[in-house]
Structure formats: structure tokens, C-alpha cells
Backbone bond lengths (Angstrom), bond angles and torsions (degrees), N, CA, C in turn:
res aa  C-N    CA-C-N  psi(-1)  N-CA   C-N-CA  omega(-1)  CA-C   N-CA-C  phi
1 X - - - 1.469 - - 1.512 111.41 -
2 X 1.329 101.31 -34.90 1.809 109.66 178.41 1.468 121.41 -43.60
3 X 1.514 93.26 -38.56 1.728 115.62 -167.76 1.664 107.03 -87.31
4 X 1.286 96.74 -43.65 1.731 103.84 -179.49 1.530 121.19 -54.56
5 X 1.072 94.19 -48.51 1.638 114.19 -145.74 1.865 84.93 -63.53
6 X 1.620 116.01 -56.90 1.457 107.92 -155.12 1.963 100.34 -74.91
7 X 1.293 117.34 -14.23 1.502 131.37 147.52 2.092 113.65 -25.51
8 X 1.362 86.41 -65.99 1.587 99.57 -160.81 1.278 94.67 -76.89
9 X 1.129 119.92 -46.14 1.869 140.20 -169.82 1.928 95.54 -43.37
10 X 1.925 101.72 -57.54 1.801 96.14 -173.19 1.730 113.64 -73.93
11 X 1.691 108.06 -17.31 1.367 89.34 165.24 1.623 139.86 -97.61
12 X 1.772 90.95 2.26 1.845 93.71 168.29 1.833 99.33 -84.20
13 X 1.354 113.42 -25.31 2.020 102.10 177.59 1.673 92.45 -74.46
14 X 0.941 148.91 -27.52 1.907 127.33 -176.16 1.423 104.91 -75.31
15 X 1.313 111.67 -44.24 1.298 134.66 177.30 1.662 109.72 -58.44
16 X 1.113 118.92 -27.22 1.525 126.25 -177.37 1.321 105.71 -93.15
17 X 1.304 121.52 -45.73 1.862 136.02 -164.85 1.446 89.82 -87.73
18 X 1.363 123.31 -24.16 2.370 96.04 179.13 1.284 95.74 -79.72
19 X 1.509 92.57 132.73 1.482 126.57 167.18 1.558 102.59 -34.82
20 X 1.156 139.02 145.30 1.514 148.24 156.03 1.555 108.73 -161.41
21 X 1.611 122.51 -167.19 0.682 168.03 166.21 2.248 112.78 -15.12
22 X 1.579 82.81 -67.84 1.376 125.38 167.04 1.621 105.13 -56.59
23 X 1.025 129.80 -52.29 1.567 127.81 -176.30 2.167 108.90 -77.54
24 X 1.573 86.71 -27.24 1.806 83.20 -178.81 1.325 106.26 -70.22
25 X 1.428 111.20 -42.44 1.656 119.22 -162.47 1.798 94.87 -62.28
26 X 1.289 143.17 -40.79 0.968 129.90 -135.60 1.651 80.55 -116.06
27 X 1.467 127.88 -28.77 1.326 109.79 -167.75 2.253 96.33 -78.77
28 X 1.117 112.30 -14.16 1.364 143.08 -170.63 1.939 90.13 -58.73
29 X 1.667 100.87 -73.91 1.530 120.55 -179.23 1.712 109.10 -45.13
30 X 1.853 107.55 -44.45 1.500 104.93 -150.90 2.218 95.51 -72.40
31 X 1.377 83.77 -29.05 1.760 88.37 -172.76 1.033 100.55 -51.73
32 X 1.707 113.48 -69.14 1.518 118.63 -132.05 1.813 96.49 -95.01
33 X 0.975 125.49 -21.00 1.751 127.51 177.09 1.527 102.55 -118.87
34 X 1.030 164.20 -49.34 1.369 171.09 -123.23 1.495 135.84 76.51
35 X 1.230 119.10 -138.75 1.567 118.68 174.32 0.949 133.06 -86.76
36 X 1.647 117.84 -7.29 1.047 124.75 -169.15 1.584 107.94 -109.03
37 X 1.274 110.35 -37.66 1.739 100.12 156.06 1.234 124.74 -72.49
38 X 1.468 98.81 -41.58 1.971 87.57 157.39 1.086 131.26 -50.86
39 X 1.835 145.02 -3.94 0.826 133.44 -162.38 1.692 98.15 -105.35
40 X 1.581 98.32 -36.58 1.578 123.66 168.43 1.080 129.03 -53.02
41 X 1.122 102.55 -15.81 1.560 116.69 167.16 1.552 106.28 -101.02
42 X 1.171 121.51 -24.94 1.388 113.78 -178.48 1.956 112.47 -70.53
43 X 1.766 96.08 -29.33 1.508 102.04 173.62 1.506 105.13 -77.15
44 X 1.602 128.53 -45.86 1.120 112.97 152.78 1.710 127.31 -17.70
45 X 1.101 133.19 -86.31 1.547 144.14 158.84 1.335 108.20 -33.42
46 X 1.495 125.97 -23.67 2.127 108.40 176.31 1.181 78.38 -76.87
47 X 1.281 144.51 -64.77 1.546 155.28 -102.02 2.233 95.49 -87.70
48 X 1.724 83.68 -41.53 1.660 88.63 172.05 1.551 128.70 -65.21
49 X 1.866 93.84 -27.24 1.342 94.03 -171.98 1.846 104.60 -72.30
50 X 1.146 94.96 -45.07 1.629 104.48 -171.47 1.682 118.31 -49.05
51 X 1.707 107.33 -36.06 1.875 109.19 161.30 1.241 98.50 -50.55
52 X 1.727 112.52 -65.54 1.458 90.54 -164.89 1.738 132.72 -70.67
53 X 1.242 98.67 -14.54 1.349 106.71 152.49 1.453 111.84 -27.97
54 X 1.369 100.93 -90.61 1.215 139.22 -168.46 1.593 115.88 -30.36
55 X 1.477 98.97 -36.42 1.870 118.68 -176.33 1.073 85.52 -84.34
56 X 1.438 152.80 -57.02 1.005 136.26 -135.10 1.558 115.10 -88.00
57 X 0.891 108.55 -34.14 1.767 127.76 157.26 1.351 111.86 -43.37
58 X 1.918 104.03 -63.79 1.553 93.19 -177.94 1.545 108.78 -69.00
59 X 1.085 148.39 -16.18 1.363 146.34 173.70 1.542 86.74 123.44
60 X 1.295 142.35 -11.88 1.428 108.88 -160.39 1.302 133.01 -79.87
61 X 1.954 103.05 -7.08 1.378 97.29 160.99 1.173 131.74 -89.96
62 X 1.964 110.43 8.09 1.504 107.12 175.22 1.990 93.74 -71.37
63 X 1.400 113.04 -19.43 1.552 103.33 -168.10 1.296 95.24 -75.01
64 X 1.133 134.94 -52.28 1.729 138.60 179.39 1.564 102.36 -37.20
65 X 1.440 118.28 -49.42 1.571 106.04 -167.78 1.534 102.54 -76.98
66 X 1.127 133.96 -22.79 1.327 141.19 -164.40 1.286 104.60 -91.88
67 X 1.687 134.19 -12.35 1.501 132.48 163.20 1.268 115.45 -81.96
68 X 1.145 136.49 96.73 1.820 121.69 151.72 0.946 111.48 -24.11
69 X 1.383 125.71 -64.52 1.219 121.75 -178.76 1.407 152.33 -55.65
70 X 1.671 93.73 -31.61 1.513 103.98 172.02 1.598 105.83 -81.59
71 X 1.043 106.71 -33.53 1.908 112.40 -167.33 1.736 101.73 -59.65
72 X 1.541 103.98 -32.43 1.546 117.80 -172.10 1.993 105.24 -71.11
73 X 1.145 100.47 -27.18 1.294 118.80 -168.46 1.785 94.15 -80.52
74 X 1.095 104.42 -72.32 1.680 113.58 167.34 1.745 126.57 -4.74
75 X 1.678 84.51 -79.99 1.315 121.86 172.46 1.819 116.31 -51.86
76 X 0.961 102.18 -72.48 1.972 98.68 155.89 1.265 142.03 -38.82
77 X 1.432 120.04 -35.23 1.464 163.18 -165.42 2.074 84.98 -87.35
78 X 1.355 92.98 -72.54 1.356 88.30 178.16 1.647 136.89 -81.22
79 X 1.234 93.38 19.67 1.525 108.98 -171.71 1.663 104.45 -111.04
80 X 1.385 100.16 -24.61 1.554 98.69 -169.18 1.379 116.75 -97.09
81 X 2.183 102.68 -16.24 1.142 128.13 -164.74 2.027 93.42 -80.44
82 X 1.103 115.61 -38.48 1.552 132.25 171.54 1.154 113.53 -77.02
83 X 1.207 144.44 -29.40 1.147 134.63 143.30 1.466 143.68 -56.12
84 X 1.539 105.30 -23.53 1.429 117.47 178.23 1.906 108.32 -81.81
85 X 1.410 90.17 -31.50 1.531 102.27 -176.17 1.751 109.29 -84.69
86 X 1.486 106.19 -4.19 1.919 105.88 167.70 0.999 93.15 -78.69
87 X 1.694 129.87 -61.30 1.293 130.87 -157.79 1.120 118.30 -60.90
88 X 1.001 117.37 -27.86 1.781 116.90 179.57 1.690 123.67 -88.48
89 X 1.611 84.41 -11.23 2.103 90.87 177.71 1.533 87.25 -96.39
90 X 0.889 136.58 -35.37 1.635 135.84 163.03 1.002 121.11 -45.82
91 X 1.442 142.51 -45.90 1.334 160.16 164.02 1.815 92.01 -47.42
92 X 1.544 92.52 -75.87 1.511 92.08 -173.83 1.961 125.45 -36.45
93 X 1.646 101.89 -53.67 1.045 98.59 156.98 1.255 165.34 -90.36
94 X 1.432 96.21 35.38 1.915 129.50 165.76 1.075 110.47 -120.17
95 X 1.535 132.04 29.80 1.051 115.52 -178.32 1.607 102.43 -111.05
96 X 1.632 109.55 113.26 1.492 95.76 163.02 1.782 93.09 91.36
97 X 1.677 109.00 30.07 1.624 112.23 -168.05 1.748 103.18 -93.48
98 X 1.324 102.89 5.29 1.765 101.69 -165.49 1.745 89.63 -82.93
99 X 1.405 84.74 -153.95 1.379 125.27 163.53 1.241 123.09 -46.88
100 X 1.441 135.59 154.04 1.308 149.96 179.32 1.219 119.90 77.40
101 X 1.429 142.56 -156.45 1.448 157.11 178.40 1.737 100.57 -51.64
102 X 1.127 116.65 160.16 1.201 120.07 -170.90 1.860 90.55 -121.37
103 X 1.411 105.37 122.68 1.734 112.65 163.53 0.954 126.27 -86.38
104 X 0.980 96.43 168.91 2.113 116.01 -167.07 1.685 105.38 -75.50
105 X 1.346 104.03 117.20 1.550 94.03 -168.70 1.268 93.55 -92.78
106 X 1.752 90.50 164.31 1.257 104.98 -159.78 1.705 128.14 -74.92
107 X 1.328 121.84 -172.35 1.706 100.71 162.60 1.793 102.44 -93.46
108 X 1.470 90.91 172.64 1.209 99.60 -177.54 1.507 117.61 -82.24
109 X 1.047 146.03 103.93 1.744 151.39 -172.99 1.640 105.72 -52.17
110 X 1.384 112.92 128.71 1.205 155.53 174.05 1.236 127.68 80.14
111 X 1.453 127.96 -136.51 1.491 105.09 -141.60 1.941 77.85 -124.83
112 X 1.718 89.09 115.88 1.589 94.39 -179.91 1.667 121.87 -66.89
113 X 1.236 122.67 8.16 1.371 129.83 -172.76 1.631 105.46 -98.70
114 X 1.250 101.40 -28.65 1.340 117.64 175.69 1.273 119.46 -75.66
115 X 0.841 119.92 -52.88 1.805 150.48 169.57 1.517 111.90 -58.35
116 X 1.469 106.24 -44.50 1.925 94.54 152.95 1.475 115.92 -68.01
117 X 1.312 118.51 -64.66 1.914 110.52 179.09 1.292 103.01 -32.41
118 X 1.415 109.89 -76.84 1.628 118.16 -153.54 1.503 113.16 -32.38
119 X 1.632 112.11 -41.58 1.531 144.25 -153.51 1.632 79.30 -78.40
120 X 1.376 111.33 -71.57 1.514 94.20 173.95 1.270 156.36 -47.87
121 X 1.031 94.41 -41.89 1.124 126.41 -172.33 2.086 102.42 -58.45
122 X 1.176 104.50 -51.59 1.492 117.38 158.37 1.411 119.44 -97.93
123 X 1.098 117.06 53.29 1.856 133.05 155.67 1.838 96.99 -110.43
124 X 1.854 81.89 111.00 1.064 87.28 149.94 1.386 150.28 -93.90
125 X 1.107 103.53 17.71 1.593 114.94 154.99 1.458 120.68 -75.43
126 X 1.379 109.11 -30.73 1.439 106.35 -167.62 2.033 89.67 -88.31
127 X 1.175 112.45 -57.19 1.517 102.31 177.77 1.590 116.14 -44.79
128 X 0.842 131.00 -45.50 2.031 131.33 156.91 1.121 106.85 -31.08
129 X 1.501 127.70 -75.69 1.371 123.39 169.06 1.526 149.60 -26.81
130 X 1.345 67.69 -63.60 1.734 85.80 167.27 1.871 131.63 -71.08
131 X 1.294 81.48 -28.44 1.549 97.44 170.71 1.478 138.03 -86.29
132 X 1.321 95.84 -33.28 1.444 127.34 145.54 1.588 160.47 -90.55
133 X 1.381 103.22 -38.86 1.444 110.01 163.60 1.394 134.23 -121.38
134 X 2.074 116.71 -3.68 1.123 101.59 165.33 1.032 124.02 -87.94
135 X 1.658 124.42 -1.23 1.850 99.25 157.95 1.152 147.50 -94.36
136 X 2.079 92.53 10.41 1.549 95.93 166.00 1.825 109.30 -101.34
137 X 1.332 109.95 17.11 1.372 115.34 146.95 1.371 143.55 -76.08
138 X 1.790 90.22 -26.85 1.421 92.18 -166.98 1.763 118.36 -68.34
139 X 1.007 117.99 141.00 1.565 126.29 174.54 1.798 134.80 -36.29
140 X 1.069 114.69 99.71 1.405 121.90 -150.91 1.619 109.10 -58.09
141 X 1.305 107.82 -22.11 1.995 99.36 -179.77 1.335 87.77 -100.16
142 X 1.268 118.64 59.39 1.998 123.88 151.56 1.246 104.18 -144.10
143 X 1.345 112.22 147.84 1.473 117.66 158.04 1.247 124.52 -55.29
144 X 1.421 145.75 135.60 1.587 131.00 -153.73 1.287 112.89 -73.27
145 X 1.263 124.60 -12.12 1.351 139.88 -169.03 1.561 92.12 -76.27
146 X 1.306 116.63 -50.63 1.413 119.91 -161.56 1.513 116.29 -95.27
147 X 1.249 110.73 -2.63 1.351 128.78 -174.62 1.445 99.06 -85.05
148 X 1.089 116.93 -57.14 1.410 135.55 -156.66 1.382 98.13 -83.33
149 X 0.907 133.64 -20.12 1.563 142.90 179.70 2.017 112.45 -88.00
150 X 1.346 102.23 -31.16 1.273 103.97 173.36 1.883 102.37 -87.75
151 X 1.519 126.94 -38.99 1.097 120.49 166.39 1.420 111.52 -62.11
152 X 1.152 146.24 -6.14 1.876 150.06 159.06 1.444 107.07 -60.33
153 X 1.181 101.97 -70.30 1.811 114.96 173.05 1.088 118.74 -61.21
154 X 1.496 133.36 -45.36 1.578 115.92 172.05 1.663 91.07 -58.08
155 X 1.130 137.03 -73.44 1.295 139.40 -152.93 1.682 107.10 -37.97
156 X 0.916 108.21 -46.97 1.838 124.54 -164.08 1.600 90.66 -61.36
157 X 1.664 120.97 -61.49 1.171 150.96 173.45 1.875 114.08 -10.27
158 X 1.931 76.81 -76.59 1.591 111.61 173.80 2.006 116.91 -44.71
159 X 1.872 100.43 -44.06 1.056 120.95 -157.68 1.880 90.73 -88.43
160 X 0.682 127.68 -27.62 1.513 137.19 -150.02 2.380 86.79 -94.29
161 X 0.902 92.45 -59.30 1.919 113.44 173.37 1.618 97.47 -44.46
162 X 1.639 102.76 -87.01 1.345 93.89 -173.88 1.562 116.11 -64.27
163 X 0.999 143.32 -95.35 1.743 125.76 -178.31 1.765 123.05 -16.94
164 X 0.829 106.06 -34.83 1.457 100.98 153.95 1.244 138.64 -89.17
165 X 1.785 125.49 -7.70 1.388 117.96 140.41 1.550 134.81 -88.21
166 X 1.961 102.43 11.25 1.230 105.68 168.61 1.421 102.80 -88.20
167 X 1.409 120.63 -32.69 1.568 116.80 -162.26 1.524 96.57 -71.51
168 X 1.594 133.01 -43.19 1.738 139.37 155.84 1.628 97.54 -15.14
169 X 1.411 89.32 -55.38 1.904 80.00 -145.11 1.338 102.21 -70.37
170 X 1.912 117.63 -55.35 1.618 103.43 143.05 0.976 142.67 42.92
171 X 1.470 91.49 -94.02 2.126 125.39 -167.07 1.715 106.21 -70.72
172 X 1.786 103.29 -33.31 1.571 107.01 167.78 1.103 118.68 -35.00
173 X 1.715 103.40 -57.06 1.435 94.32 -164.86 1.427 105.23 -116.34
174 X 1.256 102.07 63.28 1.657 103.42 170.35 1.652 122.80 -69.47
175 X 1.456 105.97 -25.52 1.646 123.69 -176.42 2.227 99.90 -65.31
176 X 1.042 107.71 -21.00 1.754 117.48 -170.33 1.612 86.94 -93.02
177 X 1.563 110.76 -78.67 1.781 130.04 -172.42 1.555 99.56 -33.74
178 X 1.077 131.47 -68.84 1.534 132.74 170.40 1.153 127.21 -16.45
179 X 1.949 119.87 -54.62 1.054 127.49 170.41 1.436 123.16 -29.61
180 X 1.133 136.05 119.06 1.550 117.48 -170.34 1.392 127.14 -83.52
181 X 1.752 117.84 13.92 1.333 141.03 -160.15 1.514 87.27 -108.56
182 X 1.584 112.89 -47.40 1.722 121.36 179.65 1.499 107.28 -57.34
183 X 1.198 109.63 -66.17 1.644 132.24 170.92 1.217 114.92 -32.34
184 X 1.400 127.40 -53.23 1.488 143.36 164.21 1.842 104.89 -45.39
185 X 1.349 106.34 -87.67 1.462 112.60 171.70 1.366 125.67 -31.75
186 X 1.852 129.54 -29.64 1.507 145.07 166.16 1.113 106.83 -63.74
187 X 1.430 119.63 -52.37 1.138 119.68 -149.46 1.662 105.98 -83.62
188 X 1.761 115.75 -31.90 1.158 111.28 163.61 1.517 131.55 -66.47
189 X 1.447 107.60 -29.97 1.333 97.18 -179.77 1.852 109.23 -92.69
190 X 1.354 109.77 16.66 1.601 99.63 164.08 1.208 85.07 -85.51
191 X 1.627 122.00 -51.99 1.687 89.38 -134.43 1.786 96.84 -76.00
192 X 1.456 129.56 -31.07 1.641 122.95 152.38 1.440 104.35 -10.84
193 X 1.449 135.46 -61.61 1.447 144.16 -160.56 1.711 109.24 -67.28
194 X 1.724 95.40 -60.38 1.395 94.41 170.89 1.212 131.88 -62.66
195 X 1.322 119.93 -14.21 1.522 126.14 -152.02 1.905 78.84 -94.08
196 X 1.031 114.45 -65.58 1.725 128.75 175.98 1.765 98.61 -28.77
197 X 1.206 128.41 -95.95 1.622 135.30 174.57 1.423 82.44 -16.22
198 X 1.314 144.32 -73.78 1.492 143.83 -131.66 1.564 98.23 -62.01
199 X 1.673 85.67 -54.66 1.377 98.74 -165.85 1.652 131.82 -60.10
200 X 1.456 89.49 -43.67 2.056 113.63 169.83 1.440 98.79 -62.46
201 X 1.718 127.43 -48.49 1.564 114.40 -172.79 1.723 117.34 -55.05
202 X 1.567 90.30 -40.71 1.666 95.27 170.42 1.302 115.76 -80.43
203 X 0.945 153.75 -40.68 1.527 133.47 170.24 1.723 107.45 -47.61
204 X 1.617 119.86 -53.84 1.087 115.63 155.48 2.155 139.80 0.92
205 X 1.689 78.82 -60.59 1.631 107.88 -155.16 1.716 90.11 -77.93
206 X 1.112 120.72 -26.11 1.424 133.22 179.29 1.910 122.59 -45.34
């Protein structure tokens, strides 16, 4: 277990630090509302990891990986769910793109705690994972139940650390992010980002 554990430990931090899904939604929150829904969204996203935790323990996401069908369901679900959320940071950032004074952009609409799970909850990166490789991570002097449960929590841990010292770093430069010319330009190239994830998950689902 000695040997394993710091094994599994460096591939939930690579696994945490690639850019996805999870980093737009929250860099999405820090623009358009600030740090403090960005952070809410970051508990949003532990909160996702821990369901899937949670399935994965009871076995039910070995049943999820073992459906075509449901995974197909998944995958769409989360393709359309990332797509709705490009279009609308897109919206946001054309609004008011001409000429004259530059306005106060807006906050971002709804409840950012939600909007991290949900976001998770349909990342398919994190459903791959979970379905597939954290229980041949988990640590061999544990029962798998309990193995896999301590790899959930470091993970959540890991995920909770980094997204919350990006939203820190962020908040630095809130005096630049504010600008509503900056704000404009963020907000388009998330939702560019999200709309992309949306788009690759669905060709994917094919």
C-alpha cells in the first residue's frame, strides 16, 4: 500500500490539473459573478466528485460503463449541457460589443453550486475515470470498497486545492477581469471552450 497509494495519489493530481470542462465552468463563475461564486462552484465540482465516488463503490458505475446505452445517454446529456452553457457566455460576451462606453457586465445566472455538480456530474472525463481506472488504483492492503473511497477524498481534496488556488489567483487580478472589454473577451473564449468539450463529447457519443 506504501508504494501504491503515492502511485494513484500522482495520477488523480495530472488528472486534476488537465484543463477540462470543470476549470471552464468555474473560470466561467470567477468572470461573470466573482470569487465567491467561483469558489461555489468549486464545492459544486467536490460535491460531483463524491456522487461519483459514491456510485462507484456501490458498483453502479461499473453498471453505467457496462451500458451502451446509458453511457450514450450520459455523453449527450453532457454534450448539450456544455453547449447550452457556451452559448450563453457567448451571448454574454456580445452584448453591447459595438461602439461607445463599455457596460458593466452582467452576473452570471443561477445557482453556482449547482452548476459545479451538474458540470460534473456530466464530465466525461471524470465518468471514464471513475468507471474505469479508479478501482484498479485503489490500494491493495484495503478492501476495494475502502480503497476507492480514500482515492474519492484525496481526489475531491486535490480538486477542491487546485480550483481554488486558481479562483485566488483570479481575485488578484480582479482590478484587469472587471474591465468589461476583458470580461467580454473571457467570457467569449470560455464559452468557444465550452461549446468545443460540447462539441468533441458529441462527436464522441456517435
Amino acid at each position: 500500500m506504501g508504494g501504491q497509494l503515492p502511485v494513484a495519489a500522482g495520477v488523480l493530481a495530472l488528472l486534476t490539473v488537465v484543463p477540462g470542462p470543470d476549470l471552464a465552468l468555474v473560470t466561467r463563475q470567477a468572470v461573470g459573478s466573482g470569487p465567491g461564486d467561483a469558489l461555489r462552484t468549486v464545492g459544486g465540482v467536490a460535491a460531483g466528485l463524491l456522487v461519483w465516488g459514491a456510485l462507484t463503490v456501490a458498483g453502479l458505475a461499473a453498471l453505467l460503463a457496462a451500458s451502451a446505452g446509458a453511457a450514450l445517454v450520459v455523453r449527450v446529456l453532457g454534450a448539450a449541457y456544455l453547449v447550452v452553457l457556451g452559448i450563453g457566455a457567448l451571448r454574454r460576451g456580445g452584448r453591447s460589443a459595438g461602439t461607445g462606453p463599455d457596460p458593466v457586465a452582467p452576473a452570471v445566472r443561477g445557482n453556482p453550486w449547482r452548476t459545479g455538480l451538474v458540470g460534473n456530474l456530466l464530465n466525461p472525463k471524470i465518468a471514464v475515470f471513475y468507471t474505469g481506472l479508479l478501482p484498479a488504483l485503489a490500494p491493495a492492503g484495503l478492501p476495494p470498497s475502502a480503497g476507492m473511497a480514500l482515492l474519492v477524498t484525496l481526489h475531491a481534496g486535490l480538486t477542491v486545492a487546485w480550483l481554488g488556488g486558481y479562483v485566488l489567483l483570479l481575485s488578484r487580478a480582479r482590478a484587469q477581469l472587471s474591465r468589461p472589454a476583458v470580461r467580454r473577451a473571457l467570457d467569449r473564449l470560455t464559452g468557444v471552450v465550452l461549446i468545443a468539450f460540447g462539441l468533441r463529447l458529441a462527436a464522441s457519443a456517435r
